[in-house]
C-alpha positions in Angstrom: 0.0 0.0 0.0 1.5 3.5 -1.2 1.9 6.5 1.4 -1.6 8.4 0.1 -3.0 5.0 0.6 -2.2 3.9 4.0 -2.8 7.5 5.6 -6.4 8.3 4.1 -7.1 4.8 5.3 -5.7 5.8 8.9 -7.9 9.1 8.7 -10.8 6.7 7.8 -10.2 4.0 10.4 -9.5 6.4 13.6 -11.9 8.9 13.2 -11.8 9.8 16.9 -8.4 10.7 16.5 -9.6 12.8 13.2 -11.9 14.7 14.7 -10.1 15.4 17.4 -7.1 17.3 15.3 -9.4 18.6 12.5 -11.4 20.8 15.8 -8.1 21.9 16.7 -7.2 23.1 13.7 -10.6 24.5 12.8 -10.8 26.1 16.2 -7.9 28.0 15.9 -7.9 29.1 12.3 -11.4 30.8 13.0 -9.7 32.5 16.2 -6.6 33.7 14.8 -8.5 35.1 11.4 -11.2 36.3 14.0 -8.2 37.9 16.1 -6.2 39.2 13.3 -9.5 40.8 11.5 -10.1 42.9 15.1 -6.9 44.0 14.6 -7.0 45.0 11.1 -10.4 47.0 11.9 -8.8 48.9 14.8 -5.7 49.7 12.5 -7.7 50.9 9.8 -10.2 52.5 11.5 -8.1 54.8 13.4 -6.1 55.3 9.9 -9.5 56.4 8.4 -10.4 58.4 11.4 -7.4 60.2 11.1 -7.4 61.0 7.1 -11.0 62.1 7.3 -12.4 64.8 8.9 -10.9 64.1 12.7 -12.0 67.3 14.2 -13.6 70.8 14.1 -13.6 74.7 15.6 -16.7 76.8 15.6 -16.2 80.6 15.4 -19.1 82.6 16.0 -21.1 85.7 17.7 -21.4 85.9 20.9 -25.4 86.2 22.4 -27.0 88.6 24.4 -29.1 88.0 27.4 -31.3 90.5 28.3 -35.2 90.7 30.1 -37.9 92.0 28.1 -41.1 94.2 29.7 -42.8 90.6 30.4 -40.6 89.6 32.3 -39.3 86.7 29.3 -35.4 86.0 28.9 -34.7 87.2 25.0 -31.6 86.4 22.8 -30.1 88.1 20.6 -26.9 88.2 18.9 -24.5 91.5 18.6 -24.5 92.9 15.4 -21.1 91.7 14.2 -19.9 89.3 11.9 -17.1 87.3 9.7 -15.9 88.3 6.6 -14.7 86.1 3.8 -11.3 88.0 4.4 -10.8 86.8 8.3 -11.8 83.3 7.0 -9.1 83.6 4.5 -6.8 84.4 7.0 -7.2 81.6 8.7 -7.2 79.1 5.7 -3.6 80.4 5.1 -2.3 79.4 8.4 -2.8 75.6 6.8 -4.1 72.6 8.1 -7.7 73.4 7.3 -9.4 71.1 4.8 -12.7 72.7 4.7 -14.4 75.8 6.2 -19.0 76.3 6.1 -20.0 79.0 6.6 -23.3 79.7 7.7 -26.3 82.5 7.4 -29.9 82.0 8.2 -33.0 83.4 7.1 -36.6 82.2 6.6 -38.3 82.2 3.0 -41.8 82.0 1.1 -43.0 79.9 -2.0 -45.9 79.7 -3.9 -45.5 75.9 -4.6 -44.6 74.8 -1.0 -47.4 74.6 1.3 -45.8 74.7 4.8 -46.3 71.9 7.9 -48.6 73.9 10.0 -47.2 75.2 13.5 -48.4 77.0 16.2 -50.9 79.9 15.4 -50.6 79.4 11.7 -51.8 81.5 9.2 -50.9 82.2 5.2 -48.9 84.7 6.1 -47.3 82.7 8.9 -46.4 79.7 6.1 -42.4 80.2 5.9 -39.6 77.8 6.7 -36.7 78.6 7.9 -33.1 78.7 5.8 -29.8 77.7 6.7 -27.3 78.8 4.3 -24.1 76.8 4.3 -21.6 75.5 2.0 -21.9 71.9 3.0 -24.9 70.8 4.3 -23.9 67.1 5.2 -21.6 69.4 7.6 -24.7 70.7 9.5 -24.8 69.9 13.4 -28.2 67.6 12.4 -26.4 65.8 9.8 -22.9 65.1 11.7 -25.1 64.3 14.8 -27.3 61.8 12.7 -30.6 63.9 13.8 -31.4 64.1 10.4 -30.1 61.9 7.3 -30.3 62.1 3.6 -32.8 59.6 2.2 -33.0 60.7 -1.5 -30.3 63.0 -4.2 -27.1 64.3 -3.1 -26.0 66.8 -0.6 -25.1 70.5 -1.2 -21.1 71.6 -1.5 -19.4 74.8 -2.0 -19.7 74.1 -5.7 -23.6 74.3 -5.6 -26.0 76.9 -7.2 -29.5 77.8 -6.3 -29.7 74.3 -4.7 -31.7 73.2 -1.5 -32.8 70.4 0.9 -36.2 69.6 2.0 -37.9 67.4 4.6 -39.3 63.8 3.8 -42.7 65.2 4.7 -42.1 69.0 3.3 -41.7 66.9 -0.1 -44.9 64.9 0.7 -47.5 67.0 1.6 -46.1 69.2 -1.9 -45.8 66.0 -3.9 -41.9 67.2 -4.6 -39.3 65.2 -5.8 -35.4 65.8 -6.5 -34.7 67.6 -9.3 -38.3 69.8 -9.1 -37.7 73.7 -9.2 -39.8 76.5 -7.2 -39.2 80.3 -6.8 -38.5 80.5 -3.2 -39.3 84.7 -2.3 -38.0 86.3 1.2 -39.4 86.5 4.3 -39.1 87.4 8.0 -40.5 85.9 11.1 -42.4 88.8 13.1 -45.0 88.9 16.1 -48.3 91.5 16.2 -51.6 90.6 18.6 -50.1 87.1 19.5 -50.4 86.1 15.7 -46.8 85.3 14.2 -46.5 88.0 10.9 -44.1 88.0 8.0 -42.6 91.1 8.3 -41.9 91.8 4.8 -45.3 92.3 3.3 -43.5 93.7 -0.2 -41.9 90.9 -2.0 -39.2 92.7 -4.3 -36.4 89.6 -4.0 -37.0 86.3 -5.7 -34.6 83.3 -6.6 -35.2 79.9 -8.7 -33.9 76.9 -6.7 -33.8 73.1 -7.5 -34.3 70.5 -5.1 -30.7 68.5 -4.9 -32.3 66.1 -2.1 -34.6 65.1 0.4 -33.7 64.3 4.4 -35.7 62.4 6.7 -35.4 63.8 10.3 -34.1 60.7 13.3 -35.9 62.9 15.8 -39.5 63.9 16.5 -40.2 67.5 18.6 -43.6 67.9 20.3 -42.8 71.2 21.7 -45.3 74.3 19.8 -43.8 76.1 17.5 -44.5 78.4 15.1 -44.2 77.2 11.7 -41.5 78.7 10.2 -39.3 76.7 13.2 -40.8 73.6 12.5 -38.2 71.2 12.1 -39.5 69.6 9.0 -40.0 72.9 7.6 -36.2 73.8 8.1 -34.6 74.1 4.2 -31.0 73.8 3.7 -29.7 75.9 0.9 -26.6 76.8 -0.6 -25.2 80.6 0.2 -26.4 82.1 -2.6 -30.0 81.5 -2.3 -30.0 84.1 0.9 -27.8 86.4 -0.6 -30.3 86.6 -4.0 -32.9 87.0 -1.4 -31.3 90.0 -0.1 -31.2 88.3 3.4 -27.4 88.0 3.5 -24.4 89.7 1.8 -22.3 88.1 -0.3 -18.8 87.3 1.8 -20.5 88.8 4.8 -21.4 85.4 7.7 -23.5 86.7 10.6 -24.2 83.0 11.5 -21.1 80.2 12.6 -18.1 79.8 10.8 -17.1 76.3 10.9 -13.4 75.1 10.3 -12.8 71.3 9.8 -8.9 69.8 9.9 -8.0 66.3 9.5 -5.5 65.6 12.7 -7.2 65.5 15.8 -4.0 66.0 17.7 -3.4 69.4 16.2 -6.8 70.7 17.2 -5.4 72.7 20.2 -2.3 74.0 18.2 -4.1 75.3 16.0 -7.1 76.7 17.8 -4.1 78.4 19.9 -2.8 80.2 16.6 -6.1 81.6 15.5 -7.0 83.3 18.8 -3.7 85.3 18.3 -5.3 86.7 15.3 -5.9 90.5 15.7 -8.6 90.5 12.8 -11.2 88.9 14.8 -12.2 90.4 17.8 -12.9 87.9 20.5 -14.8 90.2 23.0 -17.7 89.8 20.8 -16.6 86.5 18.8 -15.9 83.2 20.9 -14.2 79.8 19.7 -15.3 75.7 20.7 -13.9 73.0 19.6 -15.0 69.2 19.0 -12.8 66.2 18.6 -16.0 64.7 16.7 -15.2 61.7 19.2 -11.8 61.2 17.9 -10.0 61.2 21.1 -12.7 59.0 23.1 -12.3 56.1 20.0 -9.0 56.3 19.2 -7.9 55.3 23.2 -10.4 52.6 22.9 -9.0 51.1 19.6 -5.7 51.8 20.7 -7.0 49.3 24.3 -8.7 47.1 21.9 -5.7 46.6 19.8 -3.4 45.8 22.5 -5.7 43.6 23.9 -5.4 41.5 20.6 -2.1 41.3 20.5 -2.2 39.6 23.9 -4.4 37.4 22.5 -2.9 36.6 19.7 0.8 35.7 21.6 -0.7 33.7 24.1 -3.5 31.6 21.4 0.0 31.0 19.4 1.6 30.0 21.9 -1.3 27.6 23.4 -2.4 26.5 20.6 1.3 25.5 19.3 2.2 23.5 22.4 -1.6 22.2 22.4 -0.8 21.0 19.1 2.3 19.0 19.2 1.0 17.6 22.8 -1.6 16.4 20.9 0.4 14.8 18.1 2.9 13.4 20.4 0.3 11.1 22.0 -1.0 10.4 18.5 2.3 9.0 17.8 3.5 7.8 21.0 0.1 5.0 20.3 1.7 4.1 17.1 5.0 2.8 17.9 3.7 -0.8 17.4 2.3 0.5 13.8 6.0 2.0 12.7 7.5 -1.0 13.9 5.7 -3.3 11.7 6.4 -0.5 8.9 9.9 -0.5 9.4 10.1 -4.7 9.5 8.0 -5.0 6.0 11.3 -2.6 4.9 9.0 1.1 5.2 11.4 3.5 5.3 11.7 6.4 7.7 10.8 8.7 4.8 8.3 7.2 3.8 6.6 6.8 7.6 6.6 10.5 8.5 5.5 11.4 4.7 2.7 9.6 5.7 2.2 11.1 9.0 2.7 14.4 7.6 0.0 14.0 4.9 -2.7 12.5 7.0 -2.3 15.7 9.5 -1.9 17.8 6.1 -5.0 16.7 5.0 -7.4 16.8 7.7 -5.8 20.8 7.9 -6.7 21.6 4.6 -10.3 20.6 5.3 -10.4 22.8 8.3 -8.7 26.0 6.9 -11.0 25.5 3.9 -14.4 25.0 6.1 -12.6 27.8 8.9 -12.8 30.5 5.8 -16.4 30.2 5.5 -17.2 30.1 9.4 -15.2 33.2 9.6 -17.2 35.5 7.6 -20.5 35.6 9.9 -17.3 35.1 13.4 -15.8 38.5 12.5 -19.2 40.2 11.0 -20.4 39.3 14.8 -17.1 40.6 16.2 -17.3 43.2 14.6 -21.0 44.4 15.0 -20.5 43.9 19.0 -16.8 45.6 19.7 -17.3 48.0 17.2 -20.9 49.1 16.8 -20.0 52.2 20.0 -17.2 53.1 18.3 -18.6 54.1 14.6 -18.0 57.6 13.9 -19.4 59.5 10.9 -16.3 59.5 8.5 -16.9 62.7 6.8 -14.3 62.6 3.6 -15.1 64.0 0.1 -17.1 61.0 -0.8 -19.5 61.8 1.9 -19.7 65.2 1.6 -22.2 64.9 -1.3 -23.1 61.2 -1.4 -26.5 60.8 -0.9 -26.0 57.5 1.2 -25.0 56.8 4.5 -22.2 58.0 5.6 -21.7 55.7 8.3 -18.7 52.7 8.2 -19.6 49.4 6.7 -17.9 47.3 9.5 -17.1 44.2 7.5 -14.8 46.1 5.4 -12.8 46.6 8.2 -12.5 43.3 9.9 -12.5 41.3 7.2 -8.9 40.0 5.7 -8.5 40.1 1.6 -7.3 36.5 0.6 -3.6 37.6 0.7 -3.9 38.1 4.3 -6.1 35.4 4.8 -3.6 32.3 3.2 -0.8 34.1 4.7 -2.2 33.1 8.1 -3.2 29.9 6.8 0.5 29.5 5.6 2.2 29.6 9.1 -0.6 27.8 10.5 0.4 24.8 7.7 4.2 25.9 8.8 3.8 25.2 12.7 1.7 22.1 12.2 4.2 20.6 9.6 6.7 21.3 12.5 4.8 19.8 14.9 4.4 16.5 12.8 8.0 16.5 13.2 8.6 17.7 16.5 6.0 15.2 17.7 7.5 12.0 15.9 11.2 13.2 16.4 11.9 10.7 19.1 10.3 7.8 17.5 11.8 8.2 14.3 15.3 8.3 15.8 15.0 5.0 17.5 16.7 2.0 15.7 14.0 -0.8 14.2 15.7 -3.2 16.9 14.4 -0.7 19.8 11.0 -0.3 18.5 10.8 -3.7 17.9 12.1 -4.4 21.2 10.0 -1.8 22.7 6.4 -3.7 20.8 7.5 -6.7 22.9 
């Protein structure tokens, strides 16, 4: 009987002994692709964290606090603003990938029939506009509160485009790519009725609709209808400006500045407020890490972990292994004997070890590859799903899908990675087989023979 022979007919006749290596095998595969796909995610992740938008500073007015006749706190903000000048300023110091500006007004339409607040009336039926150059940077996008469902969202390089509610679009029967003539407007009280305080219309601009958002939170609270959430339109900055509502250049709403490196955040933050353009009694300055700082110590944690992991599995599952083969081979003495006295050679006897443990670890890395694709989509949706930030990149900026992470994309290895691991798995066990059957094989014929008696 030929080596290929005699070991499938071992595999076949223990198959105890079979199973028992091929779970081994199998069990480790799936842990150290499962181990080496957390570590991947964590790596990449915190690459991707890093190269897209890892953090932000908000310049803008500050408010003032004062009591009115009634006895009611009012708000307003000091007549000041940001110039396109300052902002340029600021770019030239480096490190900024994108600024948004922001203005807001409220507007009128013919063709858009208002959700009804409080105390609504025709001339109440106004929405309010926020101005911006890129509207998936808008605190309700970035904080999820609101989501694009439909189109694309609007960037610097937009005209006369806007964004409207899931149920503005509804109750209008609009659509993407629709066009209204949006007129200006100003929220204004008069005998507890809410007024639009520009009775004249004299300004009027043409806008298309670029997309449509659906809103993540719902707001009981009464409200008149022009700051209805749903009624809230997103538009790029010249819609206000051709409504005469803003000046071109001129931001009396937040300037946000967005950099890629988290770390620099303070540095940089440090160098603006030195800037003798702006003046900071009446301007003030936040930051936000947009979570970068929070996840990246937790990957960083994760990560280590792994590692620890990883070492100690090795080194288990290593000295598991050739414990386990020893004994396998330690039972066989009486079977290499015989081997050797029909004239076997030593060769051939641990070419046939080495293919019957060869074989049963092809079966198991083969079945381990498929078992590891729903392991490290598990892993991945339960050590990962806190730790998801919204990457906001160029992509995102305008995509009209999700801009959340596809986890599986992270933890899982391409095929290189994945037979690379296979490799040294094939590598220690092919060690193993001879590490394990070392001492029999260097015993004489006469001393195993001596030692079957």
């Amino acid at each position: 009987m030929n080596v290929r022979k005699r070991a499938f007919a071992y595999l076949f006749r223990k198959k105890g002994k079979t199973m028992s290596l091929f779970l081994v095998v199998f069990i480790v595969a799936v842990f150290l692709i499962s181990c080496f796909g957390v570590l991947n995610a964590s790596k990449n992740l915190g690459r991707d964290i890093r190269t897209s938008l890892g953090a932000a500073f908000y310049i803008r007015a500050n408010t003032e606090v004062s009591m009115t006749e009634n006895g009611e706190t009012e708000v307003k903000e000091n007549s000041v603003h940001i110039s396109q000048k300052e902002i340029d300023e600021i770019i030239k110091m480096g490190e900024i990938k994108y600024y948004n500006p922001i203005n807001y007004g409220f507007a009128k339409s013919d063709g858009i029939e208002f959700v009804p607040g409080d105390k609504h009336t025709g001339e109440s039926n106004m929405g309010k506009v926020t101005a911006l150059n890129f509207s998936a940077l808008a605190p309700d996008f970035t904080d999820e509160m609101a989501v694009l469902t439909q189109g694309k969202h609007i960037t610097d390089m937009d005209y006369q485009k806007i964004l409207i509610s899931e149920e503005l679009a509804s109750v209008n029967h609009l659509s993407v790519g629709d066009t209204l003539t949006l007129t200006h407007a100003r929220l204004g009280e008069a005998d507890g009725l809410y007024i639009d305080e520009i009775p004249v219309k004299t300004a009027y601009v043409q806008v298309e609709v670029s997309g449509i958002y659906k809103l993540n939170t719902e707001d009981a609270s009464m409200k008149p209808t022009a700051c209805v959430a749903q009624n809230k339109i997103y538009a790029s900055l010249d819609v206000l400006n051709e409504l005469h509502e803003s000046e071109e250049g001129i931001y009396t709403g937040e300037v946000d500045f967005y950099i890629t490196d988290p770390t620099r955040l303070e540095s940089i933050t440090h160098k603006v407020l030195l800037l003798q353009s702006i003046d900071w009694k009446t301007h003030f300055i936040r930051t936000n890490d947009l979570g970068y700082l929070k996840i990246a110590e937790q990957l960083s944690s994760l990560g280590n972990l792994v590692k620890i992991l990883l070492v100690l599995v090795s080194i288990v599952s290593t000295a598991f292994l050739i414990l386990l083969l020893t004994m396998r081979m330690r039972s066989r003495v009486q079977e290499v004997g015989i081997l050797l006295a029909v004239g076997i050679s030593k060769g051939q006897i641990m070419a046939g070890f080495l293919l019957e443990v060869l074989a049963v670890t092809v079966i198991a890395l083969s079945l381990s590859y498929i078992t590891c694709f729903g392991v490290t989509d598990f892993l991945g949706y339960s050590l990962f799903r806190e730790l998801q930030p919204n990457l906001l990149n160029e992509k995102t900026l305008s995509a009209g899908e999700d801009s959340g992470i596809q986890m599986n994309h992270y933890i899982r290895l391409n095929i290189i990675e994945t037979l690379f691991i296979y490799l040294c798995q094939i590598i220690v066990i092919t060690a193993s087989v001879f590490v394990s059957s070392g001492n029999i094989m260097r015993w004489k014929p006469s001393e195993i023979l001596s030692k079957i008696c």
